[in-house]
C-alpha positions as CSV (number, residue, x, y, z in Angstrom):
1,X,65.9,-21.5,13.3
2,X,68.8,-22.7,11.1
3,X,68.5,-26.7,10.8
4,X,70.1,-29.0,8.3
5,X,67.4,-31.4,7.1
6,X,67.7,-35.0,5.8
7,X,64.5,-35.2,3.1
8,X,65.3,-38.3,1.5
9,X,66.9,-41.2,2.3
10,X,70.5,-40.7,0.4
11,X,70.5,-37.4,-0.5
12,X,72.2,-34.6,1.1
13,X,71.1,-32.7,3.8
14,X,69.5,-29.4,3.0
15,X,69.8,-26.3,4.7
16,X,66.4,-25.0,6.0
17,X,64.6,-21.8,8.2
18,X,62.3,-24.0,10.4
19,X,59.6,-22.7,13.1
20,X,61.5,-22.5,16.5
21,X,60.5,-25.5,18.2
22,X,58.3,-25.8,21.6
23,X,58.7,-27.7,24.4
24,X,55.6,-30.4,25.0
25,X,54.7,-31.9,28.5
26,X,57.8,-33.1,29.7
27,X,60.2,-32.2,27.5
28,X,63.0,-29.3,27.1
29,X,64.0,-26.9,24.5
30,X,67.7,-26.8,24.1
31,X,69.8,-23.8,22.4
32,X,72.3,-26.5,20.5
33,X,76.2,-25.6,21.5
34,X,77.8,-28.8,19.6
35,X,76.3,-31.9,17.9
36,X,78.8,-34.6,17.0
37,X,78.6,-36.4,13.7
38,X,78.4,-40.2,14.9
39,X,78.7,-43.0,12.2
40,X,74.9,-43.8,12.8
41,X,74.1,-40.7,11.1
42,X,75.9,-41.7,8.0
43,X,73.3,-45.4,8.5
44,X,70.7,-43.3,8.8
45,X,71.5,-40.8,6.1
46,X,72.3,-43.1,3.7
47,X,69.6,-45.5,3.9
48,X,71.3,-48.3,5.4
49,X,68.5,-47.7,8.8
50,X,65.0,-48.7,7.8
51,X,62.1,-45.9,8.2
52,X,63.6,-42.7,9.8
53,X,61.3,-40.0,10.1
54,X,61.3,-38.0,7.3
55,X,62.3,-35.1,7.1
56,X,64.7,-35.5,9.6
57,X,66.8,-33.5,12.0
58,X,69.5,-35.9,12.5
59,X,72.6,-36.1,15.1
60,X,72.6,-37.7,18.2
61,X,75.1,-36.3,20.2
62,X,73.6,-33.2,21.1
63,X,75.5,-30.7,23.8
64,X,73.4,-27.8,24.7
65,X,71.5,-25.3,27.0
66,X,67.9,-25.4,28.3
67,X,66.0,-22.6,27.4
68,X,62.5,-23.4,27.9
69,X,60.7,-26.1,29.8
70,X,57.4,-27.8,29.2
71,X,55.1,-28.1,31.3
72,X,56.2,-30.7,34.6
73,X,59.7,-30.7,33.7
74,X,60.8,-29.9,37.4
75,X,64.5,-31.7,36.8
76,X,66.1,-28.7,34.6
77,X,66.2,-25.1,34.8
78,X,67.3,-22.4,32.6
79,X,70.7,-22.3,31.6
80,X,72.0,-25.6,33.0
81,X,74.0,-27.6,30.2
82,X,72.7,-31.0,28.9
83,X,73.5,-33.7,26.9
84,X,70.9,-35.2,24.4
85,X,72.1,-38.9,23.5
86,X,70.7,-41.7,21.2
87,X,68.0,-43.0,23.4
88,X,65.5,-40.1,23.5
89,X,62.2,-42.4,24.7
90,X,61.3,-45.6,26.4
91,X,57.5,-47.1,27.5
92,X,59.3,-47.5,30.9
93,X,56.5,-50.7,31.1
94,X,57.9,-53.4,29.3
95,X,59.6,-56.1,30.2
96,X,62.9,-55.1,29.0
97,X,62.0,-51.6,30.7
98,X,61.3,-53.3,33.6
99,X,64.5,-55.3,34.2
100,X,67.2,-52.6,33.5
101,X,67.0,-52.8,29.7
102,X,65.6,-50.1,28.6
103,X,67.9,-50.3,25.5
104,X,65.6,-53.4,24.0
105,X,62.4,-51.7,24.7
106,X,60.9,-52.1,21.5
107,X,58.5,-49.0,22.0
108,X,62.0,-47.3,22.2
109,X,62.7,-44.0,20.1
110,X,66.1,-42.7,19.5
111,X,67.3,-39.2,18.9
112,X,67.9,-38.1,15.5
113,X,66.2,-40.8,13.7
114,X,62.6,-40.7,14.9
115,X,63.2,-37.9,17.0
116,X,64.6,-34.7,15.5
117,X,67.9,-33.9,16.5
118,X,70.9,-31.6,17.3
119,X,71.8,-30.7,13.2
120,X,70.1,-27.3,14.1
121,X,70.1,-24.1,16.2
122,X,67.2,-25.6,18.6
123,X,66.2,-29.1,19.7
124,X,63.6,-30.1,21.7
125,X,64.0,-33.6,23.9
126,X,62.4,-35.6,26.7
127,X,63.8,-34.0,29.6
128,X,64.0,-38.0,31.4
129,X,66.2,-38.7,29.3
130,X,68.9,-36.0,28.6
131,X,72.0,-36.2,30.8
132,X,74.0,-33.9,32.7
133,X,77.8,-33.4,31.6
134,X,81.2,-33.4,33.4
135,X,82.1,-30.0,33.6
136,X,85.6,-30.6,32.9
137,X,84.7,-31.0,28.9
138,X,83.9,-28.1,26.8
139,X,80.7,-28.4,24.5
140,X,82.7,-29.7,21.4
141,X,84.8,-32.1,23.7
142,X,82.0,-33.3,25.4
143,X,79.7,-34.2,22.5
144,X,81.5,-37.3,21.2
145,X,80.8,-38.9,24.9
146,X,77.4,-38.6,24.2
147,X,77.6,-42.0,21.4
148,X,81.2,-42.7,20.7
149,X,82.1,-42.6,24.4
150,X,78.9,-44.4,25.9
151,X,78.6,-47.1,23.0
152,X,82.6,-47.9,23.7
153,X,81.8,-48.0,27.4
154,X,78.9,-50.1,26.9
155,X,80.7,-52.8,24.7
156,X,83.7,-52.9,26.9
157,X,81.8,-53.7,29.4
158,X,80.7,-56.7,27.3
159,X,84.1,-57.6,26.1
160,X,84.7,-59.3,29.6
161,X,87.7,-58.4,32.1
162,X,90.2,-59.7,30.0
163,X,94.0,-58.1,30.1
164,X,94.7,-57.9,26.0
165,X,91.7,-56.1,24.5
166,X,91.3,-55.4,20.2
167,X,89.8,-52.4,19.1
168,X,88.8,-52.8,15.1
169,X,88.0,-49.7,13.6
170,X,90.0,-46.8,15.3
171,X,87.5,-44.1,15.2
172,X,85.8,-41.4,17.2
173,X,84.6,-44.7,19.8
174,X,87.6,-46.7,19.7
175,X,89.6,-43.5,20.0
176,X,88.0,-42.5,23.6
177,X,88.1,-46.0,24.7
178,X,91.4,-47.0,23.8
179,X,92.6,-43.7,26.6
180,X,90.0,-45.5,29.1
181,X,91.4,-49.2,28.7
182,X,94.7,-47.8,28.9
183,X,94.5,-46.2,31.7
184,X,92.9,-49.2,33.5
185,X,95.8,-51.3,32.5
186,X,94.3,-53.1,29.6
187,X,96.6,-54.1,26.8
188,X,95.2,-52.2,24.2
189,X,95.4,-53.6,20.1
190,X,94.4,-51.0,17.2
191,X,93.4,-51.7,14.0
192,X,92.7,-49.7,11.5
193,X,92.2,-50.0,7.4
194,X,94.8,-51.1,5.3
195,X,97.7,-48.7,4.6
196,X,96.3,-46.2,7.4
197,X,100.0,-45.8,9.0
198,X,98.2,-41.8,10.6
199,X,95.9,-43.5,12.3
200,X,97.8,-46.4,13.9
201,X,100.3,-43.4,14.4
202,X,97.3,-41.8,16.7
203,X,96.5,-45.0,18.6
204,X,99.7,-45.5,19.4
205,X,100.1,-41.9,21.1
206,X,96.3,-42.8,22.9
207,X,98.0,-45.5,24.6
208,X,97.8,-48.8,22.1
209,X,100.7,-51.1,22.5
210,X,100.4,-52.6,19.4
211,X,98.8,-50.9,15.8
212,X,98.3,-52.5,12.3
213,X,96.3,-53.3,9.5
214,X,92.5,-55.2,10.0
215,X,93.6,-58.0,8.2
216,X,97.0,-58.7,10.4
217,X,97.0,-61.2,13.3
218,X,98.1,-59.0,16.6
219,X,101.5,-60.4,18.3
220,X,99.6,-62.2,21.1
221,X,96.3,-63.9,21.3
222,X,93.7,-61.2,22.6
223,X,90.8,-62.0,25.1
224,X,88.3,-60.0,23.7
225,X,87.6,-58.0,20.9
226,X,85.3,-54.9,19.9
227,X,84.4,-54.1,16.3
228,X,83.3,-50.4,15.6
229,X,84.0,-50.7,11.5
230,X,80.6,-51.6,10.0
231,X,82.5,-54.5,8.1
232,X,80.9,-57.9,8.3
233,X,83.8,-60.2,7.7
234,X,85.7,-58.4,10.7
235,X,84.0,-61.1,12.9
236,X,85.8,-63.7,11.9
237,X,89.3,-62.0,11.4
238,X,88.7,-61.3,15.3
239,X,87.8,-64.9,15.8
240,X,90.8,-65.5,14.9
241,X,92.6,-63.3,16.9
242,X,91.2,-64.0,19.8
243,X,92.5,-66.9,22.3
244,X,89.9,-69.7,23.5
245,X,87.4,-68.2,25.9
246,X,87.9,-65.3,24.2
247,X,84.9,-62.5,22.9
248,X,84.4,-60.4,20.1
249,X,81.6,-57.3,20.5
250,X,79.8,-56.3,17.6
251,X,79.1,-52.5,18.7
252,X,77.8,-51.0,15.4
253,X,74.0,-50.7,14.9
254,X,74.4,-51.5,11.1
255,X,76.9,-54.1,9.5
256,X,77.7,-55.5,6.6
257,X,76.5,-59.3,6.0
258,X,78.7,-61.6,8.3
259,X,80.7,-63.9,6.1
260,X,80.3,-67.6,6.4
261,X,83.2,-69.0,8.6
262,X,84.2,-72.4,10.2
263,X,82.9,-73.4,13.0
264,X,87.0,-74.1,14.3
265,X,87.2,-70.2,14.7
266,X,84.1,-70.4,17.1
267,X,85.1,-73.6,18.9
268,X,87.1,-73.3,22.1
269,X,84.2,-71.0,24.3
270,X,84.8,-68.4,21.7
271,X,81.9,-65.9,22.0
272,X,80.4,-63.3,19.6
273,X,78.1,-61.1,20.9
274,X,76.3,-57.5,20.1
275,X,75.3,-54.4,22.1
276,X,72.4,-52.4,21.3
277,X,71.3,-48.4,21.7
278,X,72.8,-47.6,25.5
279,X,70.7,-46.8,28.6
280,X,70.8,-43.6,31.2
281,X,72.8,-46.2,33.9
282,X,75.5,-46.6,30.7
283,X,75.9,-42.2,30.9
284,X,75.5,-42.2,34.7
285,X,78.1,-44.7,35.2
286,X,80.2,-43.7,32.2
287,X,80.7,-40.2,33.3
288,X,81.4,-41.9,36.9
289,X,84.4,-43.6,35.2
290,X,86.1,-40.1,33.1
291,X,85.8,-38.7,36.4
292,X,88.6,-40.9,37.8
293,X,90.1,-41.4,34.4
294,X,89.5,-38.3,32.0
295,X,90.2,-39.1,28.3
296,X,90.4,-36.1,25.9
297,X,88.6,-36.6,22.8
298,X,90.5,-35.4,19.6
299,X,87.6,-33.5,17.8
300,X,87.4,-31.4,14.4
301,X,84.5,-28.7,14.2
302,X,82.8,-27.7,11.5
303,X,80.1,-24.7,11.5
304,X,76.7,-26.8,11.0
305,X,76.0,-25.5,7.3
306,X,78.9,-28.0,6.6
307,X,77.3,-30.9,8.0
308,X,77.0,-32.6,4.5
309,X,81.4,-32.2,4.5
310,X,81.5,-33.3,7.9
311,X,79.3,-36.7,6.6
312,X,81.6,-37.2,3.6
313,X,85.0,-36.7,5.9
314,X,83.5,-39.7,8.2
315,X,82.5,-41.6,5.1
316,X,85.5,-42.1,3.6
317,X,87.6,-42.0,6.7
318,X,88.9,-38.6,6.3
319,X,88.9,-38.2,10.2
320,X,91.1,-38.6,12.9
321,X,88.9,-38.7,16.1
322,X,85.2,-36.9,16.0
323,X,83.5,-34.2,13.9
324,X,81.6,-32.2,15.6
325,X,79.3,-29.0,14.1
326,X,79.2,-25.8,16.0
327,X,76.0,-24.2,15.2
């Protein structure tokens, strides 16, 4: 099979003939339709993700078609259509397993850093933890739910119920989410880097009432916050956007260092918190939600030996929406 291959950390990926893959106990072989390029793949690509297995088959956002099962898989067949997300194993023993958090275990293994991934023709994954899809999205629409979408969901969920929500970093998450809060009646506030007047365009059309540079106070106080950008000293720009009782997400994996900031901006109940990795309940309740409220995802495909243009395009924000390769 065709697979593009990270070999080291901060190089580009190489194209590469690999055996076809085999199914192990419990597990699934997948013909890969779409794989979305997710900003974690640029952490792990680049280095900025400690230890990935190398070489590596990344992407994490894997939409394809079983083809083979391994031996006990009794919860797939042939030919249905699957989604392959970021959390590809758990212990299931742990404590954090144990109490509806499989997204701390810390035996955990995720898709397309220590497992190989959807950058290829075939992919095998444990077949407990592949999800199915809404039919209503075709394979390149439906890939970006698989990260983008369920990491948004997940940290709007953490944000809090709040009316006036800010979305920093209006990309192929905040993009999907912004249609959701929308939709739900949330207030939603864009921003995006300095100077991007296309992409505060394109939140605007999604639904934002309000769109403007990282570094501008939004018109009213917000109640909660969400920063997708991997920039550090976003956390205290959204302190101070927020209004007391107010609470800003962190929902990256990888961030730049946090900048020292005054403890004012934190006073008042103000509350910064993370999100980490996502679980199955996340994709189960996630797709609940897009069936009352379907959000499109604006997506640009790329055949998969382009993956390493795909990577650049995200990298220096040359995207509006998702990539997504098309093996």
């Amino acid at each position: 099979m065709r697979a593009m291959v990270l070999e080291a950390p901060g190089a580009p990926l190489v194209a590469r003939d690999r055996p076809e893959p085999e199914p192990g106990p419990g597990e699934v072989r997948l013909r890969v339709r779409a794989c979305g390029v997710c900003r974690t793949d640029l952490h792990v690509c680049d280095g900025e993700l400690p230890s990935p297995k190398l070489p590596l088959v990344p992407g994490h956002e894997i939409v394809g078609v079983v083809d083979r099962l391994g031996a006990g898989v009794s919860e797939w067949t042939p030919g249905q259509r699957v989604g392959v997300p970021w959390l590809g194993h758990t212990c299931g023993r742990c404590a954090w397993c144990r109490s509806d958090r499989e997204n701390l275990c810390e035996s955990a293994r995720f898709t397309g850093y220590q497992l190989d991934g959807g950058y290829a023709e075939l992919a095998v994954a444990d077949a407990r933890y592949c999800l199915p899809l809404p039919a209503a999205y075709d394979d390149a629409h439906a890939a970006p739910l698989l990260c983008a979408g369920l990491i948004g969901f997940r940290a709007y969920r953490a944000a809090g119920p709040g009316g006036r929500i800010g979305l920093y970093g209006f990309g192929a998450a905040a993009h999907l989410l912004a249609q959701l809060a929308a939709a739900e009646g949330r207030s939603v506030y864009a921003f995006t880097r300095a100077g991007d007047e296309e992409g505060q365009a394109f939140a605007r059309r999604l639904g934002a009432v309000w769109a403007g540079p990282s570094d501008a106070a939004p018109p009213e106080p917000l109640d909660a916050a969400i920063i997708f950008a991997p920039v550090g000293a976003l956390v205290p720009a959204a302190l101070r956007a927020v209004a007391r009782g107010g609470t800003v997400v962190c929902a990256g994996i990888h961030m730049s260092d946090i900048p020292a900031f005054p403890y004012r901006l934190l006073w008042e109940e103000r509350t910064v918190r993370s999100v980490a990795n996502l679980t199955r309940r996340d994709g189960r309740e996630y797709f609940a939600a897009l069936a009352r409220v379907p959000v499109q995802a604006s997506v640009r495909p790329y055949p998969l030996a382009a993956a390493n243009d795909a990577l650049a395009d995200l990298r220096h924000g040359r995207l509006t929406g998702a990539a997504v390769l098309v093996p």
